[in-house]
KOLTI-404400 format. One line per 5 residues: number of its first residue (from 0); for each residue x, y, z of N, C-alpha, C, O. Coordinates in Angstrom, 3 decimals, always signed. Each point is the difference from the previous one (the first is absolute). Layout:
residues N
NUM> X Y Z X Y Z X Y Z X Y Z  ...
This chain:
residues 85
0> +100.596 +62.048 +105.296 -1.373 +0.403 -0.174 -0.877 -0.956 +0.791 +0.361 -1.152 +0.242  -1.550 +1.672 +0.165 -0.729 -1.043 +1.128 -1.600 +0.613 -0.455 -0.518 +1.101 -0.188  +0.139 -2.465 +0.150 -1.332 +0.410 -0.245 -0.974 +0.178 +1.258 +0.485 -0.588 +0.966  -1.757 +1.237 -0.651 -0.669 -0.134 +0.634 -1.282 -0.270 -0.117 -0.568 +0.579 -0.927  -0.041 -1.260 +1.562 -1.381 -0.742 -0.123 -0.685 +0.000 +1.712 +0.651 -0.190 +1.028
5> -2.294 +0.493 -1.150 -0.326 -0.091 +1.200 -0.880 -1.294 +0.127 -0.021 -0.816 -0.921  -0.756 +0.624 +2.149 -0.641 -1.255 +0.546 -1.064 +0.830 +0.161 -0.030 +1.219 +0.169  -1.095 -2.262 -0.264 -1.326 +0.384 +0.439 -0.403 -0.182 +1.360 +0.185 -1.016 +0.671  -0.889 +2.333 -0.221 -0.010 -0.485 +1.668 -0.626 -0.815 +0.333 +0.253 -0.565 +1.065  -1.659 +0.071 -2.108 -0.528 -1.303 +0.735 +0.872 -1.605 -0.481 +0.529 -0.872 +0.689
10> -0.675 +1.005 -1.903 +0.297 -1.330 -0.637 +1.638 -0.302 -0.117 +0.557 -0.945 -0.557  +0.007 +2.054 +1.262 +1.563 +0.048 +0.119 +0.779 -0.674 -0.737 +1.038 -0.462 +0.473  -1.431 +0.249 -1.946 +0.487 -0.281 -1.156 +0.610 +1.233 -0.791 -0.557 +1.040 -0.354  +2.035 -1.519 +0.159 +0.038 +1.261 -1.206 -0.563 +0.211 -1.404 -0.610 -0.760 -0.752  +1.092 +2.300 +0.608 -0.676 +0.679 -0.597 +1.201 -0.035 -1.213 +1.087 -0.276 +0.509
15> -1.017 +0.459 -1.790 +0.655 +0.169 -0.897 +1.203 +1.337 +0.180 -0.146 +0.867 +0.861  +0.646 -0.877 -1.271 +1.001 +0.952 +0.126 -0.175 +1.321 +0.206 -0.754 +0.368 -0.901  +0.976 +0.367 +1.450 -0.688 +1.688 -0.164 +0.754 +1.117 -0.474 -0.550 +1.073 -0.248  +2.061 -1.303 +0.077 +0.975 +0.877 +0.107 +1.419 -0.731 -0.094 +0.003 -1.230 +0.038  +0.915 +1.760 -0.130 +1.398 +0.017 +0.041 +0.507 +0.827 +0.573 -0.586 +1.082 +0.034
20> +2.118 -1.247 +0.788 +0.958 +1.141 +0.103 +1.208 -0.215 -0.667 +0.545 -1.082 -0.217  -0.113 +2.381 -0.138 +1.187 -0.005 -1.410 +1.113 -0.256 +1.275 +0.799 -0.880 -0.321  -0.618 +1.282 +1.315 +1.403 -0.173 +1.329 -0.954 -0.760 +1.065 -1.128 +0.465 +0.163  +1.484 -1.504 +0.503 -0.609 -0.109 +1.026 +0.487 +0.790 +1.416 -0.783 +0.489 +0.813  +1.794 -0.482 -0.740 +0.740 +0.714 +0.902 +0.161 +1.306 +0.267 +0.560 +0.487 +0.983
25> -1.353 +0.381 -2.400 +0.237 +1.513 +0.467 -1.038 +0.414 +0.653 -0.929 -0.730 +0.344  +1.056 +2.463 -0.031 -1.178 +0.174 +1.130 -1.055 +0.452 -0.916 -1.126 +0.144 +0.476  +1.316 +0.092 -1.671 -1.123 +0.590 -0.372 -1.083 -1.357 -0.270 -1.225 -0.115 -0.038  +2.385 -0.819 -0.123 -1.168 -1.436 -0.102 -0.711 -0.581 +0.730 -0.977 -0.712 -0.234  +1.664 +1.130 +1.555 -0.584 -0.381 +1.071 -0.692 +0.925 +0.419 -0.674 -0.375 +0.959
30> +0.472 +1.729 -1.301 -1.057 +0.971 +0.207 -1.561 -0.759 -0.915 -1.133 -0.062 +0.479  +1.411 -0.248 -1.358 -0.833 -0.580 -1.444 -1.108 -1.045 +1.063 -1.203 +0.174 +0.196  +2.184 -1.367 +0.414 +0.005 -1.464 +0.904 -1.178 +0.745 +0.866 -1.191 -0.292 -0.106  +1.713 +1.298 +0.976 -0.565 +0.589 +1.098 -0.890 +0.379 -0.212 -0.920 -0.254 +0.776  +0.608 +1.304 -2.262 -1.557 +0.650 -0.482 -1.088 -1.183 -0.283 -1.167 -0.068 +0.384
35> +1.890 -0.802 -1.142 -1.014 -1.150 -0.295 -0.312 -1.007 +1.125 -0.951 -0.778 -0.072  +1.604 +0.821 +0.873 -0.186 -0.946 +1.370 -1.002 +0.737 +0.582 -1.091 -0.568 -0.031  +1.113 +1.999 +0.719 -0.900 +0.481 +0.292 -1.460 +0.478 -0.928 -1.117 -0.011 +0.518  +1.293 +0.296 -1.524 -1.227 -0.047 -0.926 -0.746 -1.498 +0.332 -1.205 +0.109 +0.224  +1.615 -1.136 -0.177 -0.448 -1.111 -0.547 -0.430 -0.699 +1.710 -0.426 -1.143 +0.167
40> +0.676 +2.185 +0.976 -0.038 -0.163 +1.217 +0.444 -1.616 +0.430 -0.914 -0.566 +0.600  +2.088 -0.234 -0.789 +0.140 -0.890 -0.189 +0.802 -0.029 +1.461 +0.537 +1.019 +0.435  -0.511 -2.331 +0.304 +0.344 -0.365 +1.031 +1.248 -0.719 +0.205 +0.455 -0.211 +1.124  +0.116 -0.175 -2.233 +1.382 -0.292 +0.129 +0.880 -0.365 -1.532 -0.747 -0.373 -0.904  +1.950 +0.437 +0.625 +0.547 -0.752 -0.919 +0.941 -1.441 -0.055 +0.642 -0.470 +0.939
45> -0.727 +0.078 -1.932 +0.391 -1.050 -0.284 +1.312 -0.150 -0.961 -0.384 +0.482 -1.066  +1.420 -0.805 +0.938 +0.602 +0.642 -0.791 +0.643 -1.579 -0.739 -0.795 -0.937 +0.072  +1.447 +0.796 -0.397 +0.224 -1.578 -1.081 +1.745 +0.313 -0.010 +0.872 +0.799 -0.342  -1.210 -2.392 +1.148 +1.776 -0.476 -0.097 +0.640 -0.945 -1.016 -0.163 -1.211 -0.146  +0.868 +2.004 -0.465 +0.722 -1.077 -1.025 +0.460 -0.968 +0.187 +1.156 +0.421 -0.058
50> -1.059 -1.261 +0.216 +0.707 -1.183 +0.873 +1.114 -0.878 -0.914 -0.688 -0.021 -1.020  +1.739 -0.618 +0.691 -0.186 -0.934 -0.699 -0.364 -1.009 +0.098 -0.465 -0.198 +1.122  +0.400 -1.104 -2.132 -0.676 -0.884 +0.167 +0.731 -1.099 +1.376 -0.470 -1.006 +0.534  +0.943 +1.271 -0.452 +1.212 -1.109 +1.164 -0.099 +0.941 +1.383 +0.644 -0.312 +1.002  -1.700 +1.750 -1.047 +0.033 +0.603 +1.377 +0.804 +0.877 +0.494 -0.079 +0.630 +1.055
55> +1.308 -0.617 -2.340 +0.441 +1.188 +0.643 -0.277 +1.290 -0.397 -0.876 +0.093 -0.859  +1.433 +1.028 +1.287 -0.227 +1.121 -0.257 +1.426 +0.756 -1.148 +1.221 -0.053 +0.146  -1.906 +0.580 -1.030 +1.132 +0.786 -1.108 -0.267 +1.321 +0.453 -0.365 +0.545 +1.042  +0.753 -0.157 -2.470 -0.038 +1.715 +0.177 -1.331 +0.437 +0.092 -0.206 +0.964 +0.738  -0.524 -1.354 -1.197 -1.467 +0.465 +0.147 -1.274 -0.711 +0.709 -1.184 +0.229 -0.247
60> +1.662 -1.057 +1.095 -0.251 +0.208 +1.317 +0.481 +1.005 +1.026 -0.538 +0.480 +0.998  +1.932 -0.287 -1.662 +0.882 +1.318 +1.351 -0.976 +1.502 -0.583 -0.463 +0.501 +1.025  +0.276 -0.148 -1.550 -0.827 +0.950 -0.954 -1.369 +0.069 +0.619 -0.425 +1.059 +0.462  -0.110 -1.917 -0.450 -1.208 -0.370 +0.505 -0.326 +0.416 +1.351 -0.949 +0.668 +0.410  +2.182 -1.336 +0.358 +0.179 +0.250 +1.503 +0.120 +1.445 +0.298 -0.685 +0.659 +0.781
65> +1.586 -0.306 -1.467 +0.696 +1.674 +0.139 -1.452 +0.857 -0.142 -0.237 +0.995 +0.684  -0.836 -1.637 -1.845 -1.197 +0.961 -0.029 -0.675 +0.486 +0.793 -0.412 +1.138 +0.223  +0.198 -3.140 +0.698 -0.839 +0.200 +0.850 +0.865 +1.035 +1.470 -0.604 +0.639 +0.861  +1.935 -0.767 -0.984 +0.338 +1.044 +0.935 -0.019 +1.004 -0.087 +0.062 +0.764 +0.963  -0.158 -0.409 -2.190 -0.144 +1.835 -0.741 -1.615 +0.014 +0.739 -0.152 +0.602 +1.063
70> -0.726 -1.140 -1.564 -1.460 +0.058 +0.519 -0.369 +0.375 +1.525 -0.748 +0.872 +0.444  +1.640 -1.963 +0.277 -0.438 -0.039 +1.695 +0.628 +1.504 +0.510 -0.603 +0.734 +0.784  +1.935 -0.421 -1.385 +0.561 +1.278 +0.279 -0.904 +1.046 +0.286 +0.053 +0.638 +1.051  -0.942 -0.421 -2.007 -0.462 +1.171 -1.104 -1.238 -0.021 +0.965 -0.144 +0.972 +0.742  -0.864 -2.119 -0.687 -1.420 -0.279 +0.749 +0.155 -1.327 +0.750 +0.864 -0.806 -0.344
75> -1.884 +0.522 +1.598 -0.389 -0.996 +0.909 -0.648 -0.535 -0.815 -0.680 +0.895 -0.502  +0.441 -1.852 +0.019 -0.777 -0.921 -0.531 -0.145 -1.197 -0.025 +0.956 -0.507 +0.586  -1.760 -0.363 -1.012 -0.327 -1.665 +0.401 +0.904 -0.323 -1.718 -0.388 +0.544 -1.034  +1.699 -1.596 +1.088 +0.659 -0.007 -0.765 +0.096 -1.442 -0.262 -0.061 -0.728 +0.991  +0.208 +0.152 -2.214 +0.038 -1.698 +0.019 +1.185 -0.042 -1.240 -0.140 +0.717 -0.991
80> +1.230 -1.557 +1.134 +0.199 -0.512 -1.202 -0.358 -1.243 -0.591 -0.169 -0.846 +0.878  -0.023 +0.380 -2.105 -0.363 -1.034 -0.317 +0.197 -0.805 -1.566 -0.444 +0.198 -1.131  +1.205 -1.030 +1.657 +0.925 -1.166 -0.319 -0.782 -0.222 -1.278 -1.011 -0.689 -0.135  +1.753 +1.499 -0.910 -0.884 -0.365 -1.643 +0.229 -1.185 -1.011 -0.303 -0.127 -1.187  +1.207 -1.027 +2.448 +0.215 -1.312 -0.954 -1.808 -0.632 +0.044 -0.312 -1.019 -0.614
C-alpha cells in the first residue's frame, strides 16, 4: 500500500496525505496515480526509497524501484527517488 501526498507549487512543502493505493503495481492504480497527477496538474513525482539503515537496499527498495519502472513505462515523466532514511 503507498500513500500519496502532494506539494505546494509555491511553498513546495508537503501537503498531508491525500490518498492511498490498495496495489501499487496494478494498472488500475496507476490509472488512479495518473487521474490525480493530472487533476492536481503536477509536474513531477517523487517516490520514497526504503533504504536500510547501513544503505543497502531490501525488498522494498526492489518494490519501490520496480514502481518507479511500472510508472516511466506507462508515462514520460520527471521521476525522483528518495532515500527515506
Amino acid at each position: 500500500m503507498r500513500s500519496i501526498a502532494f506539494c505546494r507549487p509555491r511553498t513546495r512543502r508537503c501537503s498531508c496525505a491525500l490518498t492511498r493505493l490498495l496495489s501499487a503495481s496494478g494498472s488500475s492504480s496507476l490509472d488512479r496515480l495518473f487521474a490525480l497527477y493530472d487533476l492536481r496538474q503536477c509536474v513531477g513525482l517523487v517516490l520514497g526509497l526504503p533504504k536500510n539503515m547501513d544503505g543497502t537496499e531490501g525488498p522494498r527498495a526492489q518494490s519501490a524501484r520496480s514502481l518507479a519502472q511500472n510508472i516511466l513505462q506507462r508515462r514520460d515523466l520527471p521521476l525522483a527517488l528518495w532515500d527515506e532514511r
